[in-house]
Structure formats: C-alpha cells, structure tokens
N, C-alpha and C positions, 0 to 999 in steps of 0.2 A: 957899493953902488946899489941903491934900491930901483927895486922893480914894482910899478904899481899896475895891477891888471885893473882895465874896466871893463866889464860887459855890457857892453853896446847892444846886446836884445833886451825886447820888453820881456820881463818877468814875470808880470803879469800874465802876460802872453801863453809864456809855458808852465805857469803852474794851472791855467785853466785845461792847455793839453792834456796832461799829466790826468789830472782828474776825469777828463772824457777817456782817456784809454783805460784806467781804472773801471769805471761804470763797462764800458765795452768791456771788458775783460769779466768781470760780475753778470752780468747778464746771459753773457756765454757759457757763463758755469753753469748757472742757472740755468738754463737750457739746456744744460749737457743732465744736471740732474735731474729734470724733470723727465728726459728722456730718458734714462737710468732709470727713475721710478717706473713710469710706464711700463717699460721694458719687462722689470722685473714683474709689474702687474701682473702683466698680461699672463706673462708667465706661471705665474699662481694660479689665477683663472682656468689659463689652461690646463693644468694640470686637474684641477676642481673637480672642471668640466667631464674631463677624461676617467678621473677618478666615478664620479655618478656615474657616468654613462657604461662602465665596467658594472656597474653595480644592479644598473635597470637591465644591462644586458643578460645579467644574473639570473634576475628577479623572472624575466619573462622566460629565460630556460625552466625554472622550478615549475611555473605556473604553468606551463607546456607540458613540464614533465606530470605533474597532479592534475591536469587535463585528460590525456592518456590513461591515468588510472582510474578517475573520476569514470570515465566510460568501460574501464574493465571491470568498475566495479557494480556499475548499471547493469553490464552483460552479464556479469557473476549472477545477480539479484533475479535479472531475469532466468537465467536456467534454474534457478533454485528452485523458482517460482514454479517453473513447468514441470520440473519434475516431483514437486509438493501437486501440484494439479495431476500428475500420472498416478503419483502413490494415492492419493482420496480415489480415482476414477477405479483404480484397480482394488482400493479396499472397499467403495460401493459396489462393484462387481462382486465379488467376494460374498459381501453382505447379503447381494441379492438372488445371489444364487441360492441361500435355504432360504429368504424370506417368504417364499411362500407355504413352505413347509411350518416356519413358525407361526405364521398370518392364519391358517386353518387352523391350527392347533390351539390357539389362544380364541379365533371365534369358538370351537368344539367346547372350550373352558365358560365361555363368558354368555353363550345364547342359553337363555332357560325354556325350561318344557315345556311344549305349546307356540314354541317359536322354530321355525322352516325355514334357513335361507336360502335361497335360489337363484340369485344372482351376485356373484363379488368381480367388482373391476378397480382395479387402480390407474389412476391418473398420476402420475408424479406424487407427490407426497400424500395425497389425496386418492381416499379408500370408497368407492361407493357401494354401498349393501344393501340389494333388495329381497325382500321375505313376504311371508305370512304370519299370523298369529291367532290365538287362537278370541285372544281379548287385546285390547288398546292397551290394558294393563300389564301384560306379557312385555309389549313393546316399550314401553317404560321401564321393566326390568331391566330388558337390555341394553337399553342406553346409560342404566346405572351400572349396570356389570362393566360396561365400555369405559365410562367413566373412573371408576373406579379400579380397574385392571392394572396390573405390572407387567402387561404384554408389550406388544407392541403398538397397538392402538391407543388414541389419546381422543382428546375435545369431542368426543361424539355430535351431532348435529342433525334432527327430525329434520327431513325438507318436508315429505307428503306421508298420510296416514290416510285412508278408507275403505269404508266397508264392501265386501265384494262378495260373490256368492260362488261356492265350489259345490261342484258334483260328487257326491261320495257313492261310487259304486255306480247303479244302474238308475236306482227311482231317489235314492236320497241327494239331499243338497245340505250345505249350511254354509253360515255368514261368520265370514274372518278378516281380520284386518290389514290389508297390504299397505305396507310402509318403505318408505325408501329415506336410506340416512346417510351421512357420510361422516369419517373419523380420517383423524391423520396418523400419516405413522410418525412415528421413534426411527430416527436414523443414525441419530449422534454414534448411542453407544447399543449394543444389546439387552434389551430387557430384561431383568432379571429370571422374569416369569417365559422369556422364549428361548432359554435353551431346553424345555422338556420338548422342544417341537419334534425333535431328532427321534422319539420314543413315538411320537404318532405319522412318519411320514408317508405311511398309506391313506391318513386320512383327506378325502379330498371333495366331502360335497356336507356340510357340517350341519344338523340340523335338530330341531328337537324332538 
C-alpha cells in the first residue's frame, strides 16, 4: 500500500523564513565581530596610551633630575667664581703691599737730573705726578723715560706744564717749570724692571 504525503504549507512561505533568519543570524555575527574588533581596539590603544605615558612619565623624571643638576652646577660656577674673585682680591693685596716700594724705585730710575718730584698720588690704576724742573726739556725727558720704562708705569700723559719762580736761599730766585702728568700702572703681572724695588725700600721722596 502506498503512502503519498503532501505538504499543505506554502513553500514559498518558508523558504523566504529560512532566509530572514539566515540575514538575522549574519548580522548578529557581524555585530558580535565588530564588537570583538572594537573590543580588541580599544585594548591596544590602551595599552599604547599606557605604554607613552610610562614613557613622558620617564622623560619628566630625567628632566627633573638634569634640572636639579643644571642648578648644582650654576651654584658650583658661582662659588668658583667667588673664590677666583678672593684669590685676584688677595693677590692684588699681595701685589700692593710692595707696590709702592717698586713705584719710587722705578720713579728714582726714570726722573732725570733737574727734575724734583713733590707730589705722587694714586687713584686706582691711575698715578698722578707732580714736580719741578729745571727746563720743559727735562720734563720731556721724563715722559720718555716713563714711556719707555719696564717698570711699572706705562702711557705717561702731560696735563699742565708752567713757568713759576722759586726762591733760592735768602735774595736769589729762578724760573722752573712745574708740570703735573699722570701714567698707569702694570698690574697684570710684575715688571720686569720692579723687582730691584726691594734693593731701594728706604727710598721714599725720589728726586733729581
């Protein structure tokens, strides 16, 4: 005995089903993977992010730290510096303690005969020298002797020269030339020509 089955639903019906739960089913994946990717993004990012920020966090420890030094080594510079300014202050003291012992001795050396000084002041670098002479020509000597000297004095400079009249004794007079000049000194180093100053240091009023 045969059996004939017939299916009495549309087919059509459930194969258009079939395909919508299909697409539903696809779409859902696809959502699940995009969410997965995301997921995983973020994650990387994250880490990225994490990874830099170890990195700047680094970066500004170093620069903190060579900050700190950068100012030890300011303070370093600075004491160096003061104590380069105490060693000068203390080898100009030094210096000036015989410099006036070499200072007469090198005028003693360089005033020629017919020339009287009577007045020596120093101003800072700056020597002023006042005298007489016996001629203008004298005083011209000694501006070359200044000049030209390995003492201590240097750039010689006439400000005032004129003629003036001295009393010689009781009834005589005569006419000499009072001049006043200024030279600088030599501080750098020692003169060659002022270490004999030590051989004259009772000399103390230098004249011709």
């Amino acid at each position: 005995m045969n059996i004939v089955l017939i299916n009495l639903l549309p087919h059509r019906e459930a194969k258009r089903k079939k395909r919508r739960e299909a697409f539903y089913v696809g779409v859902a994946l696809a959502l699940l993977a995009g969410v997965l990717l995301l997921g995983l993004g973020y994650m990387v990012l994250s880490e990225m992010i994490d990874t830099q920020q170890s990195r700047n966090d680094f970066l500004t420890a170093q620069i903190t730290k060579l900050d700190v030094q950068i100012k030890d080594i300011a303070t370093l510079r600075q004491q160096i510096e003061s104590l380069r300014a105490r060693q000068r202050a203390v080898e100009d003291l030094q210096s000036d303690r015989n410099l006036s012992v070499y200072l007469f001795d090198d005028l003693t050396q360089d005033t020629p005969t017919g020339v009287q000084l009577t007045s020596i002041k120093q101003e800072g670098q700056s020597v002023l020298i006042q005298g007489t002479a016996l001629s203008q020509e004298r005083v011209a000597d000694l501006l070359r002797n200044l000049a030209d000297s390995k003492g201590w004095l240097e750039k010689p400079e006439l400000i005032e020269i004129r003629s003036v009249t001295q009393r010689i004794g009781k009834d005589n007079t005569q006419t000499v030339s009072a001049f006043q000049l200024r030279a600088m000194l030599k501080r750098a180093a020692a003169p060659a020509g002022g270490a004999s100053g030590a051989a004259h240091a009772g000399t103390s009023n230098p004249a011709g």
